[in-house]
Structures are given as structure tokens and as C-alpha cells.
KOLGUKOL-394234 format. One record per residue (C-alpha): residue number from 1; y, z, x. Coordinates in nm, 3 decimals. Each point is the difference from the previous one (the first is absolute). Last residue first. Layout:
BEGIN
R  resi       py       pz       px
R   NUM        Y        Z        X
...
This chain:
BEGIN
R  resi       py       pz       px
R   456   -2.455    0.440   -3.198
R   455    0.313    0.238    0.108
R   454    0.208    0.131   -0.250
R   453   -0.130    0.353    0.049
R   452    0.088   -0.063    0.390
R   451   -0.258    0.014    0.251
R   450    0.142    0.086    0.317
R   449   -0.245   -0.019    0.261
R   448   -0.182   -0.297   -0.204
R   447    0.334   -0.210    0.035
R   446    0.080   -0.176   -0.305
R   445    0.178   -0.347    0.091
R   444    0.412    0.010    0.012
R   443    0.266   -0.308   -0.082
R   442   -0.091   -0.063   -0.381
R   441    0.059    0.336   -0.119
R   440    0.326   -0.065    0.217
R   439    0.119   -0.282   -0.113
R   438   -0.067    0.142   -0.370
R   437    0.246    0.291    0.098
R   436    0.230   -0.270    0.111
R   435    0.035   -0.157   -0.357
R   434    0.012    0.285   -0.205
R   433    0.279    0.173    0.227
R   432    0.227   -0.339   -0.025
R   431   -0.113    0.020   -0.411
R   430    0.152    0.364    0.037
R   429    0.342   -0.056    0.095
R   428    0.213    0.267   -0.107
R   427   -0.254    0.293   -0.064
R   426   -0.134   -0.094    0.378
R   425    0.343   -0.009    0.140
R   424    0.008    0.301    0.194
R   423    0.328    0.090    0.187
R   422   -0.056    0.203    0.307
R   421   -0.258   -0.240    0.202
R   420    0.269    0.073    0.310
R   419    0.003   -0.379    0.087
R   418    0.151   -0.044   -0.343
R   417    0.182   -0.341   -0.038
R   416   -0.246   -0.165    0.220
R   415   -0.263    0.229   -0.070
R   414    0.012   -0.108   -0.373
R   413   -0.275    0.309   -0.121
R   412   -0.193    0.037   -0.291
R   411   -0.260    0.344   -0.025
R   410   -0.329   -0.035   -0.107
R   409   -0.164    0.227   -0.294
R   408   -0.190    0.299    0.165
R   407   -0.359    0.028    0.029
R   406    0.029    0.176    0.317
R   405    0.324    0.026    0.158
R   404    0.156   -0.219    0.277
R   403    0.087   -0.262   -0.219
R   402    0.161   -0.335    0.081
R   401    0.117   -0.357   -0.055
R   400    0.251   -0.160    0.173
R   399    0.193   -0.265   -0.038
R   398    0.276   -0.228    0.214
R   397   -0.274   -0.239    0.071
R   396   -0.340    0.134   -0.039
R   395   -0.093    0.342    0.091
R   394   -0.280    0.221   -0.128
R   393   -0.105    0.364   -0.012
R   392   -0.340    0.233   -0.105
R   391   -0.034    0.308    0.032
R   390   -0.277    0.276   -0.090
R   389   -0.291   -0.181   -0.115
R   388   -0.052   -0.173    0.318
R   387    0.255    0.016    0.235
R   386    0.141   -0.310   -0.088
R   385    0.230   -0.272    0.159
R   384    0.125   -0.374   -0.084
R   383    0.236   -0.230    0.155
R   382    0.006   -0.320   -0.244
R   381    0.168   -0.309    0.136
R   380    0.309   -0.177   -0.120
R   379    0.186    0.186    0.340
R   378   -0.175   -0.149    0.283
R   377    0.099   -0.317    0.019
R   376   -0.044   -0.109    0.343
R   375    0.338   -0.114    0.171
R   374    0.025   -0.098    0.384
R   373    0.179    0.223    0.303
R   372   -0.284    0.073    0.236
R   371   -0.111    0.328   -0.189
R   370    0.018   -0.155   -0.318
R   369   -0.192   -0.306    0.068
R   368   -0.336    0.301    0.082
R   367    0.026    0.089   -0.350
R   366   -0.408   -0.068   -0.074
R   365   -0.059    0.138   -0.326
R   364   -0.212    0.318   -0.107
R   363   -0.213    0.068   -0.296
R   362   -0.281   -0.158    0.268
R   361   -0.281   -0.171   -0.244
R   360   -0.113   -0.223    0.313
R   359    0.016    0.121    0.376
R   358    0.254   -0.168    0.213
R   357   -0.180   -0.178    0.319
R   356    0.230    0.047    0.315
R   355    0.255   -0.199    0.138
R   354    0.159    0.319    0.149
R   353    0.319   -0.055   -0.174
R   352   -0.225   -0.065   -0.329
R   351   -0.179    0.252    0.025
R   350    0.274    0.225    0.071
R   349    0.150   -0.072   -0.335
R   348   -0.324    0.002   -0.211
R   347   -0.058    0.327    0.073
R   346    0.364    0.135   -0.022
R   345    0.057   -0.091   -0.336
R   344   -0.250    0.265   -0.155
R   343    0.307    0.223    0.179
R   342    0.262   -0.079   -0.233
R   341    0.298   -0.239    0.011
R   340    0.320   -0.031   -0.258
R   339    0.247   -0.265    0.159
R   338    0.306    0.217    0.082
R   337    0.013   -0.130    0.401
R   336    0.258    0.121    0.251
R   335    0.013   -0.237    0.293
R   334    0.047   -0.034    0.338
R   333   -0.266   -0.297    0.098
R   332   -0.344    0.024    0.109
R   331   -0.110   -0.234    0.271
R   330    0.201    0.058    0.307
R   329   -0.090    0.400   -0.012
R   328   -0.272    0.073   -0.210
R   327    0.088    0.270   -0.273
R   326   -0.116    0.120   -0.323
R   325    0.139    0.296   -0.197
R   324   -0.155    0.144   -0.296
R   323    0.162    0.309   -0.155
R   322   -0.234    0.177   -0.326
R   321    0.050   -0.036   -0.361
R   320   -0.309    0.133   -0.128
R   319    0.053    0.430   -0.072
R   318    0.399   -0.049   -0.020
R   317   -0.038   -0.293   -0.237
R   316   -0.181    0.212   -0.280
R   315   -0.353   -0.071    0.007
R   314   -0.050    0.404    0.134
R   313   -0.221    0.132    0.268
R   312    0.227    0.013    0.306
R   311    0.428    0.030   -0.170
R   310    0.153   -0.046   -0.332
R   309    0.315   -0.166   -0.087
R   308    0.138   -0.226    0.239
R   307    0.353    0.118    0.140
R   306   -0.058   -0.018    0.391
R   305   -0.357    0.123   -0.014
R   304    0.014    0.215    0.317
R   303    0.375    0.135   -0.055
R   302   -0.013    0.235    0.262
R   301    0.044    0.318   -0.224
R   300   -0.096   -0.147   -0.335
R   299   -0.328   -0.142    0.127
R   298   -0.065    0.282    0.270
R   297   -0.387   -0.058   -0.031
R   296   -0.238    0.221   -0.121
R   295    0.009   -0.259   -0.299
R   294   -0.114   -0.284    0.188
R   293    0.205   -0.275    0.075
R   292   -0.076   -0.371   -0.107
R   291   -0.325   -0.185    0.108
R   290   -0.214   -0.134    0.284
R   289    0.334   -0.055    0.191
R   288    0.099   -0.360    0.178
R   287    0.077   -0.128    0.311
R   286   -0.093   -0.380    0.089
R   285   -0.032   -0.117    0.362
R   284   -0.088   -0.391    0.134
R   283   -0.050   -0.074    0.348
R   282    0.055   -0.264    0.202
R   281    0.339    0.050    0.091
R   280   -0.132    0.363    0.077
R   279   -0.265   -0.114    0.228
R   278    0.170   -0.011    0.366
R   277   -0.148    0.309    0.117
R   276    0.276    0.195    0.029
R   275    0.139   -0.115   -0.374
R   274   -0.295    0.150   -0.112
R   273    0.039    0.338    0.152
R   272    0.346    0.025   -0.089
R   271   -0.092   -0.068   -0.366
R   270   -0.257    0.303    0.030
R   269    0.238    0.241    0.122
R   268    0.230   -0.097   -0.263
R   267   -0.277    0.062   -0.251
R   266   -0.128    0.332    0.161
R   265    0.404    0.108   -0.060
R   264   -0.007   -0.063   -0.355
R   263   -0.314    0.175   -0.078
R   262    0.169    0.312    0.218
R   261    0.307   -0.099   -0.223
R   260   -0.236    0.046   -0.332
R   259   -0.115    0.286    0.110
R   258    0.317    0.170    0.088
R   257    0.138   -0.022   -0.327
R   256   -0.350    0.146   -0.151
R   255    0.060    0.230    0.232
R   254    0.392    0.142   -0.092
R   253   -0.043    0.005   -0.368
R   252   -0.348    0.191    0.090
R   251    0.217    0.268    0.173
R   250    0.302   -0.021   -0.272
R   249    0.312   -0.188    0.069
R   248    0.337    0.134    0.169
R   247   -0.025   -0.228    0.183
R   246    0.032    0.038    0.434
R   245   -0.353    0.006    0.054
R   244   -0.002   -0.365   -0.133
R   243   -0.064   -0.212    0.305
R   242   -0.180    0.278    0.133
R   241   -0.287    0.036   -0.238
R   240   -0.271    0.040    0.274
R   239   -0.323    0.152   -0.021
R   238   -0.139   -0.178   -0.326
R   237   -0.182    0.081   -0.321
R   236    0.115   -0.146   -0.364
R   235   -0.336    0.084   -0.173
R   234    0.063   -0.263   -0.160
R   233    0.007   -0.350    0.109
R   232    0.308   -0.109    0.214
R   231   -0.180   -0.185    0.186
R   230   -0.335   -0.057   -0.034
R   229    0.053   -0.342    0.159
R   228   -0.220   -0.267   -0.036
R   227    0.006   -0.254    0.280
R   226   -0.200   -0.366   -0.096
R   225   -0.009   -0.179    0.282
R   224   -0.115   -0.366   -0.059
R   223   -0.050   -0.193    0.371
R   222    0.012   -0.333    0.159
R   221   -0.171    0.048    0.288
R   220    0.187   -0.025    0.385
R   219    0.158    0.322   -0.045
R   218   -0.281    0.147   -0.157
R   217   -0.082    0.348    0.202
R   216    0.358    0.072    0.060
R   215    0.070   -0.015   -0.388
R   214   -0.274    0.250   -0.085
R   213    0.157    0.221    0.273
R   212    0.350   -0.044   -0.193
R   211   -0.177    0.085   -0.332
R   210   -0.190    0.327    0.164
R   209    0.319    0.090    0.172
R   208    0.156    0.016   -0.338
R   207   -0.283    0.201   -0.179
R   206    0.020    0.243    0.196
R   205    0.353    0.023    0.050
R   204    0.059    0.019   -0.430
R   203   -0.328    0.240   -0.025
R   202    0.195    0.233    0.252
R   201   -0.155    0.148    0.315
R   200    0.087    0.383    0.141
R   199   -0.075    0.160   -0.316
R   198   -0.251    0.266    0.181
R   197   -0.312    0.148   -0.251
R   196   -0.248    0.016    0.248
R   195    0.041   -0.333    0.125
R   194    0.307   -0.245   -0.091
R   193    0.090   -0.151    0.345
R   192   -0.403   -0.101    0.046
R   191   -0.016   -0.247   -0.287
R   190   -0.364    0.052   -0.112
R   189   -0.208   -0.291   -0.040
R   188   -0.189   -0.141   -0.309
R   187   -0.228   -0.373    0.059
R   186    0.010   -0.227   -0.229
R   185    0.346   -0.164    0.118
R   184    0.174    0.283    0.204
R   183    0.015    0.219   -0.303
R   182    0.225    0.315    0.051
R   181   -0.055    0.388    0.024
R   180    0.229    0.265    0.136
R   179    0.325   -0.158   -0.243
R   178    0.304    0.109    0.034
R   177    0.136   -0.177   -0.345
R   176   -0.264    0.176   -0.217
R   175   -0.213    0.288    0.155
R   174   -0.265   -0.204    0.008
R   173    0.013   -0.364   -0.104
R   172   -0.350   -0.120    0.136
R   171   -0.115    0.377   -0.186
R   170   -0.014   -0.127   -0.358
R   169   -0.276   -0.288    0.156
R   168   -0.017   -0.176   -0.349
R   167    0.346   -0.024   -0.012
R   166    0.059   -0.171    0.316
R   165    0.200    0.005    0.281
R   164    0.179   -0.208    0.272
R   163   -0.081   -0.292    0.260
R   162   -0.211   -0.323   -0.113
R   161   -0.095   -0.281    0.128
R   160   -0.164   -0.344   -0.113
R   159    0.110    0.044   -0.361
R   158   -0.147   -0.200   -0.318
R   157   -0.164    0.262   -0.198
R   156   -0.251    0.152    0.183
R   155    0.199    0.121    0.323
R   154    0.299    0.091   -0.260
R   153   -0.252    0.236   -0.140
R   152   -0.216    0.045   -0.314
R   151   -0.295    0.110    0.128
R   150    0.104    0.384    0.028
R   149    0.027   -0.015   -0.360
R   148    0.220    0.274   -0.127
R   147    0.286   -0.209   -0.092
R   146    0.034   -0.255    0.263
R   145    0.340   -0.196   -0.091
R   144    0.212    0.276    0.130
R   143    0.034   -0.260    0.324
R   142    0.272    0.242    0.159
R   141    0.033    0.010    0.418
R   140   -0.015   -0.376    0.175
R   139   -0.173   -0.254   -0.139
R   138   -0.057   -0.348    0.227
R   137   -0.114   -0.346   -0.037
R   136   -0.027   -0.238    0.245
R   135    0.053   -0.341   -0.156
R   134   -0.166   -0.365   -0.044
R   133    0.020   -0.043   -0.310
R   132   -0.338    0.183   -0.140
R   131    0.183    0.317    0.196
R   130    0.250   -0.079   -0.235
R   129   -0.154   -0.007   -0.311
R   128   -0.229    0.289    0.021
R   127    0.325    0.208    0.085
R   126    0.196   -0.097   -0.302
R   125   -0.281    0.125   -0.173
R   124   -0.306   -0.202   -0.201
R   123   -0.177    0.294   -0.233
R   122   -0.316   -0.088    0.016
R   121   -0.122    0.276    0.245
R   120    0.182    0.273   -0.222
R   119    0.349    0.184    0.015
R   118   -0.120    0.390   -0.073
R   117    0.024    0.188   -0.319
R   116    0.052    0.351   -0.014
R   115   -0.130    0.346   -0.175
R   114    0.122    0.333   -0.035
R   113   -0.165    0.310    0.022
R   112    0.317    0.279    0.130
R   111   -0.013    0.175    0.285
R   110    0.345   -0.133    0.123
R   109   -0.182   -0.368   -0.085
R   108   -0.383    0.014   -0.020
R   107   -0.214   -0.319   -0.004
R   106   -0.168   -0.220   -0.218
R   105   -0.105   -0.363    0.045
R   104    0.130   -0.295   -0.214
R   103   -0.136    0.005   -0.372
R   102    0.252    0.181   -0.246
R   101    0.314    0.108   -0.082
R   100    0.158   -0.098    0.347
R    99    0.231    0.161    0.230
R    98    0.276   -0.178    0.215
R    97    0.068   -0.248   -0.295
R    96   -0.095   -0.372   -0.054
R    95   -0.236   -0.021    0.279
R    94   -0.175   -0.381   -0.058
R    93    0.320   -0.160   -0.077
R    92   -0.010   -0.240   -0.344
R    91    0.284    0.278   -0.196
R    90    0.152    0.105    0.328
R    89    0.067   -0.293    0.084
R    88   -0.172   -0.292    0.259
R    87    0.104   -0.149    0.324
R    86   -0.299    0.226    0.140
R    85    0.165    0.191    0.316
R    84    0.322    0.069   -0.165
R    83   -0.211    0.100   -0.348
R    82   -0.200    0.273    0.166
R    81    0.305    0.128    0.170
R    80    0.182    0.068   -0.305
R    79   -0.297    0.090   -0.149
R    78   -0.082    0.274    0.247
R    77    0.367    0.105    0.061
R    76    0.128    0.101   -0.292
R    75    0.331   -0.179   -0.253
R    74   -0.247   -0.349    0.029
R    73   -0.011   -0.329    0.167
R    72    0.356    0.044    0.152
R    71    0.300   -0.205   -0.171
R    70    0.266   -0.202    0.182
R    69    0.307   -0.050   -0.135
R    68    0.305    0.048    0.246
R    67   -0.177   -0.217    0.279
R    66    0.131    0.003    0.324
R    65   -0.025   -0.293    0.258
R    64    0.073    0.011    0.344
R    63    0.244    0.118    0.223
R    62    0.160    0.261   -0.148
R    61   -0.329    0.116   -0.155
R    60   -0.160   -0.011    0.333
R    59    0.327    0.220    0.128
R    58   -0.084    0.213   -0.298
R    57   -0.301    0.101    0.093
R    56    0.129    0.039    0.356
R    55    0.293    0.212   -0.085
R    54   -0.183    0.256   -0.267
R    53    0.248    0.334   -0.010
R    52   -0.088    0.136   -0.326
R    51    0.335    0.163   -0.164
R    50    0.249   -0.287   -0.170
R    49   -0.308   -0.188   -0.193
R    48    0.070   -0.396   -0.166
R    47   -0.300   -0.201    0.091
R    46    0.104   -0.083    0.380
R    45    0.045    0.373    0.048
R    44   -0.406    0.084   -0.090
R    43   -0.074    0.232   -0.254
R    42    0.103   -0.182   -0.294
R    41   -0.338   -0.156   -0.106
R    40   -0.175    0.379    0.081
R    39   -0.261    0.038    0.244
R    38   -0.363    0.072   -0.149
R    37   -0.139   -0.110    0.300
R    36    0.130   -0.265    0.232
R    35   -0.149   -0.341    0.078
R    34    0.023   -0.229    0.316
R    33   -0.161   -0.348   -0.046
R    32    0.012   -0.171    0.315
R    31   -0.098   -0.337    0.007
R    30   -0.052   -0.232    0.349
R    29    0.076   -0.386   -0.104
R    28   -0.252   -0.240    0.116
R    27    0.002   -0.219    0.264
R    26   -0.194   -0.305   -0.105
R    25    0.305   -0.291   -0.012
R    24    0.078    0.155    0.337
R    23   -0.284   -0.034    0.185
R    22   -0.121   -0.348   -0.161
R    21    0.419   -0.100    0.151
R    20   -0.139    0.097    0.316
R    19   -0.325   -0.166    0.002
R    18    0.162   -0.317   -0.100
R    17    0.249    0.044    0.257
R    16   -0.245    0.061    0.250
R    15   -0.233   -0.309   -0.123
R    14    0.316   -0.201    0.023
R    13    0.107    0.082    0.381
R    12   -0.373   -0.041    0.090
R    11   -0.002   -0.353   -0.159
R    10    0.368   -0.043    0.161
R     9   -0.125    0.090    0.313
R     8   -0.316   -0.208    0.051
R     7    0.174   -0.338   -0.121
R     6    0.241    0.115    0.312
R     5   -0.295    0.038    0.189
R     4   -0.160   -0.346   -0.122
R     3    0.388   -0.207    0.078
R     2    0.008    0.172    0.271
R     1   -0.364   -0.145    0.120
């Protein structure tokens, strides 16, 4: 009979272990994918600025990885955004500039007809993906993605909640930054603290307590939070400036400063959150910006650009070149990275951590090595990006390609010996300009909301 019970005990003792060890093999990594808007690449202190006070961005900096080349999807937000959620560029992307010349569905902008093309039912997003893996996904604040279709939101396109605004409901974001309206999923609510015209509650709190509540809800699911900032998006509006009432800066000099360390602050806040619940080994954050500085923004004052030329809606580095940071503690290691990323890439990346089915014909590449210490190759690649029949840009290697002007020839850049774009080659080398402008005829499909006279 001992000899059965202790039989009995080591069978149960196994199965446990077994069970265990099943537990931990399937825990999946949380993701947090925090994004600014239109905030400059050398805004923050851990990318070079003396004047924006940013600790605990740059604490996840100083503890994690930094990249010094990563490029957004586009110099605006809609394609920028567009292509982060789709692995693909701006020249394969569904929304390839904020308006479009033709189909989508038409709307007014400051009184003015416009129309705008919305992210579509096939179109596979980051989202889609994950919740297909096993996830709880989550938007919080800026989707930008719905144009003026009302069915075109996060809820339809991959996300299981949803907290913020939309563009086709102009009053979910009304007055900007202290908002009296805000969508709690499909259903808008008012935000009490802001009625009858009050700016009691910011945007950057808001949308901060609606992350950490999202967090609360799911800390036994693996989970995909997706927290868009608007911060520090024009019009610069905020109560408080203190940290820099002392400058001798101009008023919107002073917010936009504060902004960005209110969007600062709602990030340490949200850290300290996850580390109280025992889930920030477990979790996984990356901090970007949707683009480079706008041009209501201090650039020369502050610095926002560091010394890229050009700034939000340019091809020139300071319009894509955008901080990424990525930080897990125990499993990413202190590095600064040059490898030269884009956001197509990070599709197929969190696919993959999340063991997750990539899509096919991604323009993106999976650089998920890099961010535990291993080597892709990222840098014999074409990085390509249009706004159709206005811009067009591409970077392979140490070149660049660009023009930022209608039917104008293509400028030559080495951005390794010219980070500035101040020298161009194109007269010098023009068999190198020859050969990537065919790489990038070959790169982009027509779109039929931008057809192009070249088009067929």
C-alpha cells in the first residue's frame, strides 16, 4: 500500500509539473504600444534635447533598447498610422495621405469639402492579429484611421475595446485636449469635469486612467494596449506649464513643453501601475511618435528635430525619423541600436512574439532578434514613402532618395555622411539615383484614391 500511495504521489507530482511548465511555456507576453503625435525625434532628453523634462521615457530608454534610426510610416498621421497597423508603406497602404483625390467618403474639414479614406474590412491590422493569438486588444484615444466612415472603427477592425475619439464623430474630441465628449467603446459619454465649457480634465489623464483601467480588467489575459497620445498635437492647450514658467519662452513654447511632460508623467504613472500588479516583467512597452514635429511647433526654440532637416509633412528625415524605445525588464538588454526599422516592421514583429499568423505581402520584416540582442539585417532593404503625386522618398543603405515637390527631379543624399540631407549628390551619382528610383516604381501598386497619371 506505500509503495501504491507513493506511486500515487509522484504521478500527481508529475501531472503538476507538467501542468505547470504547459502554464508557463503558454504565457504570453503583454504589449504596450505607446505612440505620440507629431512629437519631434529630438524632443525627448534621451535623444539629445537640453529643455523637455521626460525622466520616465528616458528611464525606459536607459534601460532598454533605443533605436537611433527608426522611420514612421509617413511625415502625417493617417498614413503613418495606417501603415503601423498594416506592416505595409505608404506606397501599398490603403490611406496613403490624410485626404484623398477621389473615392472614400466626403466630409467637411474647417468648413471646407474634403474627402477621406478609411482602413477597410480586409485590411489585416496589428489588432486582428492579436486578438486571433490569443490577446485582449485595446485602443485608447487617436485611431485617425476612420475617415468619415462611422464603420470604420477600432471595434471593426481588429479591437475588442476602445476609449477616445473619432473623426467621423467631429464632436468625440470636443473642445480638443479637455474633452466633454468621449467614446466608451460604441457608445459616446460625456466626461463630467469638462461640462459647459470647464477644462478641468486633460486628454493626456483621460486617456491614462483609461489604459491603466484597461490593464486592471486583464490582468490574468494576455493583453495588446495600444495608447495613442495626442500629445503635443496642435492646438498646444493645457492648464499647467509650471515646469517651464520660469523661461523666458513664448506661451505655446511653454505648452507644447508641458505636454509632452504631462505625456511623460501618464507613462510613469502607468509603469508604476504595472509593476504593482506584478505584470511589468511580463510585459513588453515600445514608445514611438506618429511623425516628426509640426511646424507650429517650437522646432528651433526647443530643438524638436534635433538637426534633421524638415519637420511633420516633409520626406526629409525630420518629418520620418521618429524615437523608438523598447523595454522589458530581464529580457531586453541596454542597448542603442542603428539598424534602420520602420513601422510596416512592426506587424510582423509582434506576430511573431505573440505566435501569431503573419499576413502575406507585408513590406515589413520581423526585427523581433534585435530587441533581445540578435542581428537582422535590416539595412540592404528598401524603405519607401509617397504621398501620392506630391512626394515621394526612399532609403537603402547609406542613401536616400527624395523630393518633396511635385514633379521635381530627386534629390541624392549619403545620410551617413550627411544626416542633415544638405549636400545633394544626385548630379554626382546619378546611375545610384537611376537604380533606386526603379526600386521604387517597382515597390508601390496604383491606389484608385490617388490615381496617378502614370498609373495603369
Amino acid at each position: 500500500m506505500k509503495k501504491n500511495i507513493l506511486t500515487i504521489l509522484g504521478i500527481c507530482s508529475s501531472t503538476l509539473l507538467i501542468a505547470e511548465n504547459k502554464e508557463t511555456e503558454e504565457k504570453k507576453t503583454n504589449i504596450i504600444f505607446i505612440l505620440a503625435d507629431d512629437m519631434g525625434y529630438g524632443d525627448l532628453s534621451c535623444y539629445g534635447n537640453k529643455y523637455i523634462h521626460t525622466p520616465n521615457i528616458d528611464s525606459l530608454a536607459a534601460t532598454g533598447t533605443r533605436f537611433t534610426q527608426c522611420y514612421a510610416g509617413s511625415a502625417i498621421s493617417s498614413p503613418s498610422r495606417c501603415s503601423l497597423m498594416t506592416g505595409k508603406n505608404t506606397g501599398n497602404t490603403t490611406i496613403r495621405d490624410n485626404f484623398c483625390e477621389a473615392g472614400g467618403v466626403e466630409g467637411l474639414k474647417n468648413g471646407n469639402t474634403i474627402r477621406r479614406m478609411n482602413i477597410l474590412p480586409t485590411d489585416t491590422t496589428i489588432a486582428t492579429v492579436l486578438r486571433a493569438a490569443g490577446y485582449r486588444t485595446c485602443l485608447v484615444n487617436k485611431w485617425h484611421l476612420d475617415g468619415f466612415n462611422p464603420e470604420a472603427t477600432p471595434l471593426n477592425r481588429g479591437f475588442d475595446e476602445f476609449y477616445g475619439w473619432l473623426i467621423s464623430t467631429p464632436n468625440s474630441n470636443d473642445p480638443y485636449y479637455y474633452p466633454y465628449y468621449r467614446f466608451n467603446n460604441n457608445k459616446l459619454e460625456n466626461i463630467s469635469e469638462n461640462a459647459d465649457g470647464k477644462r478641468t480634465k486633460h486628454n493626456t489623464e483621460i486617456s491614462t486612467e483609461d489604459a491603466i483601467n484597461f490593464i486592471h480588467r486583464n490582468t490574468k489575459n494576455p493583453f495588446f494596449l495600444y495608447l495613442a497620445y495626442d500629445a503635443p498635437h496642435e492646438p498646444y492647450i493645457i492648464n499647467e506649464t509650471l515646469p517651464y514658467d520660469n523661461k523666458n519662452w513664448a506661451a505655446d513654447t511653454k505648452r507644447y513643453a508641458a505636454l509632452i511632460s504631462q505625456m511623460d508623467a501618464g507613462i510613469g504613472r502607468l509603469v508604476k501601475e504595472l509593476d504593482r500588479l506584478g505584470l511589468r516583467e511580463n510585459t513588453l512597452i515600445i514608445f514611438a511618435s506618429d511623425n516628426g514635429a509640426a511646424v507650429m511647433a517650437p522646432l528651433a526654440e526647443l530643438g524638436c528635430n534635433a538637426s534633421l532637416r524638415g519637420r511633420k509633412g516633409l520626406l526629409y528625415e525630420g518629418g520620418i525619423r521618429v524615437p523608438f524605445i523598447v523595454n522589458q525588464p530581464g529580457k531586453i538588454p541596454v542597448q542603442t541600436l542603428n539598424n534602420q526599422i520602420y513601422f510596416p516592421d512592426i506587424l510582423p514583429t509582434l506576430a511573431t512574439l505573440a505566435n501569431g499568423k503573419i499576413p502575406q505581402k507585408l513590406n515589413g520584416i520581423n526585427i523581433l532578434p534585435l530587441f533581445y540582442g540578435k542581428k537582422v539585417d535590416t539595412d540592404h532593404r528598401l524603405l519607401y514613402w509617397e504621398f501620392p503625386g506630391k512626394e515621394r522618398a526612399a532609403r537603402k543603405g547609406d542613401w536616400k532618395i527624395v523630393t518633396v515637390k511635385p514633379n521635381k527631379p530627386l534629390e541624392l543624399y549619403n545620410i551617413k555622411e550627411d544626416i542633415t540631407e544638405s549636400t545633394n549628390l544626385a548630379d554626382k551619382y546619378p546611375q545610384i539615383v537611376s537604380e533606386l528610383e526603379k526600386e521604387m516604381d517597382a515597390i508601390r501598386k496604383p491606389s484608385p484614391n490617388w490615381p496617378l497619371p502614370t498609373d495603369k
